[in-house]
C-alpha positions in Angstrom: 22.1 -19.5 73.2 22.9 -20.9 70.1 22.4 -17.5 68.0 24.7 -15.7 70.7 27.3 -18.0 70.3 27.1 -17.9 66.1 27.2 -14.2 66.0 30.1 -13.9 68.4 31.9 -16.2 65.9 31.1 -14.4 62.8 32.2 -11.4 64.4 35.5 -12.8 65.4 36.0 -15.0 62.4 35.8 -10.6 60.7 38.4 -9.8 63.0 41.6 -9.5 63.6 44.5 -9.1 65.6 45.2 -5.6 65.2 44.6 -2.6 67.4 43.4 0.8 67.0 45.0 3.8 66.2 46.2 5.4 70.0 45.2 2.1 71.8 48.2 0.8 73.5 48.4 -2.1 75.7 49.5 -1.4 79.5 53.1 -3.1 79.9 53.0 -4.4 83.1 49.8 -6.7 82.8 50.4 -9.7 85.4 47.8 -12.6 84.0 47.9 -14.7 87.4 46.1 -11.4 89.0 44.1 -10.8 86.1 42.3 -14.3 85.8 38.9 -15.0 87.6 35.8 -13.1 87.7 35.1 -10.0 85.8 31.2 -8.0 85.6 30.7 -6.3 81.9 29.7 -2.7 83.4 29.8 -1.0 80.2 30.0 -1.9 76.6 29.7 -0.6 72.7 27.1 -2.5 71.1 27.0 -6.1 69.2 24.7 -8.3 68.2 26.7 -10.9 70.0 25.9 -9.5 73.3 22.9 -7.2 72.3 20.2 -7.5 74.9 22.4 -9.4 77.9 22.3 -8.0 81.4 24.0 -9.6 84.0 27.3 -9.8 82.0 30.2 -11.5 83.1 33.4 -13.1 81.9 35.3 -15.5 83.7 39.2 -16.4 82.5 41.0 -19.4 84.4 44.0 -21.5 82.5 44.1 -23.7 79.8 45.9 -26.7 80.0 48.0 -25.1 77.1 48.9 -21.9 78.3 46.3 -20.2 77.1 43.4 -18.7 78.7 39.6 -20.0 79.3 37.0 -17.8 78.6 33.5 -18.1 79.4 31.2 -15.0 78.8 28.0 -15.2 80.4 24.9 -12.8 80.0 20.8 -13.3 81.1 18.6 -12.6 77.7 15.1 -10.9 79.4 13.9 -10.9 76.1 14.1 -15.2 76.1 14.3 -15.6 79.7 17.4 -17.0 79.6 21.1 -17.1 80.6 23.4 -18.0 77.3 26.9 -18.0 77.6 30.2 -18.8 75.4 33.5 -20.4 75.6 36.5 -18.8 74.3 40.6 -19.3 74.3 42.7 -16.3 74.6 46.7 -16.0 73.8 49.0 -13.5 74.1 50.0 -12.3 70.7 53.6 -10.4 72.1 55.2 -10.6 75.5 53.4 -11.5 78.6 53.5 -8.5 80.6 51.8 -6.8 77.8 47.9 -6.7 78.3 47.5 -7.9 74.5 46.1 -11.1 73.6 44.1 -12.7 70.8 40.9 -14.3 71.7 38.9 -16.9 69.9 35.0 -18.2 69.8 34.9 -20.4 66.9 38.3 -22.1 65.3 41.5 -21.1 64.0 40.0 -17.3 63.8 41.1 -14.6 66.6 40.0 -11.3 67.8 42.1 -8.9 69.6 42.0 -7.9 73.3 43.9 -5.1 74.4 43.6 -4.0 78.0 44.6 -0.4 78.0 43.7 0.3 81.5 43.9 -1.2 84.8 43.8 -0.6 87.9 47.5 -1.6 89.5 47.3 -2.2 93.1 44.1 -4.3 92.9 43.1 -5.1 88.9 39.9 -3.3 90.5 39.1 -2.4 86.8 40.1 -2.9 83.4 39.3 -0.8 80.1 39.2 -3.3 77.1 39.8 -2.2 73.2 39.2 -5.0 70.2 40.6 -4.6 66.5 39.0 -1.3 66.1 37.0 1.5 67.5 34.0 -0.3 67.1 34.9 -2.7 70.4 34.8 -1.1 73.9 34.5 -2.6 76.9 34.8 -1.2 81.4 35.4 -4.9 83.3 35.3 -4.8 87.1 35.4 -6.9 89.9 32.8 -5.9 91.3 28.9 -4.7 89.9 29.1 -1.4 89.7 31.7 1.2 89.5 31.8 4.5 91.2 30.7 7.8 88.9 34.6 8.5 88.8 35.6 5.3 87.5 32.8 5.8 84.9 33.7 9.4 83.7 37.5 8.2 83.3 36.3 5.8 81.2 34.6 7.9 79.2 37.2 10.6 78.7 40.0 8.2 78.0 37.7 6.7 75.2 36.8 9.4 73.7 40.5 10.5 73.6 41.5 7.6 71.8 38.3 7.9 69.1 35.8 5.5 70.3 32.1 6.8 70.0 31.3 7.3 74.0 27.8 8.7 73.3 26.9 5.3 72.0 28.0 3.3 75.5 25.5 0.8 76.8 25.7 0.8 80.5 25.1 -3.0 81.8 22.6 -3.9 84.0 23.7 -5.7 86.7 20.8 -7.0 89.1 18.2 -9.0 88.2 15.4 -8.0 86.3 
């Protein structure tokens, strides 16, 4: 647990607040909707999550303003569940799906939500600082093949590496 949590913060203490080239945030983002439960269903690889099935993040409300995070994955390798607390912020307005998100200190990572789903925040397709951080949330375990291919496609349209996806597991080993 311990490594997890110091590789995510040497990765984000690298980061920044920036977004890729094409990767725009959606504009009418909603945060009340968008806090609770999310299940990682796909994901570029890091070693901060490298070898996690079971993903999940879960945002609720700081006392602040901000945002609680708590990412949570099951290591088969160790036999265990390790997770991580984080604090997100908006870096512009709030209907913009563009926030800053920190693991360790004063030092933030961006998180752009360039997708969702509107009627239900059924999904959400998630960009970091670069092309190097890709993420497909949902609210539920598994997506359909549809849901899957957009993702895909609208990736590779906006210069992230699709062939290099890792595709969550989501049931218990």
């Amino acid at each position: 647990m311990k490594l997890w949590i110091t590789l995510l913060s040497c990765t984000v203490l690298f980061g920044c607040v920036g977004k890729p080239e094409k990767v725009e945030p959606v504009q009418d983002f909603a945060l009340q909707r968008y806090l609770g439960t999310w299940y990682e269903i796909a994901r570029l690889d890091h070693s901060f999550e490298r070898g996690l099935t079971q993903v999940t993040a879960n945002y609720s409300m700081r006392e602040d303003g901000g945002v609680r995070v708590i990412n949570r994955g099951y290591s088969s390798s160790d036999k265990e569940w390790t997770s991580a607390e984080g604090k997100a912020y908006f870096v512009g307005p709030t209907h913009q799906g563009y926030l800053k998100v920190s693991f360790f200190g004063p030092f933030y990572g961006s998180y752009i939500v360039f997708e969702l789903e509107k009627e239900h925040y059924d999904y959400a397709f998630i960009s970091g600082p670069d092309h190097s951080y890709l993420w497909l949330l949902s609210r539920t375990p598994q997506v359909s093949l549809e849901i899957q291919q957009k993702f895909k496609s609208q990736a590779e349209e906006l210069g992230f590496d699709s062939s290099q996806l890792i595709w969550v597991k989501q049931t218990a080993d």
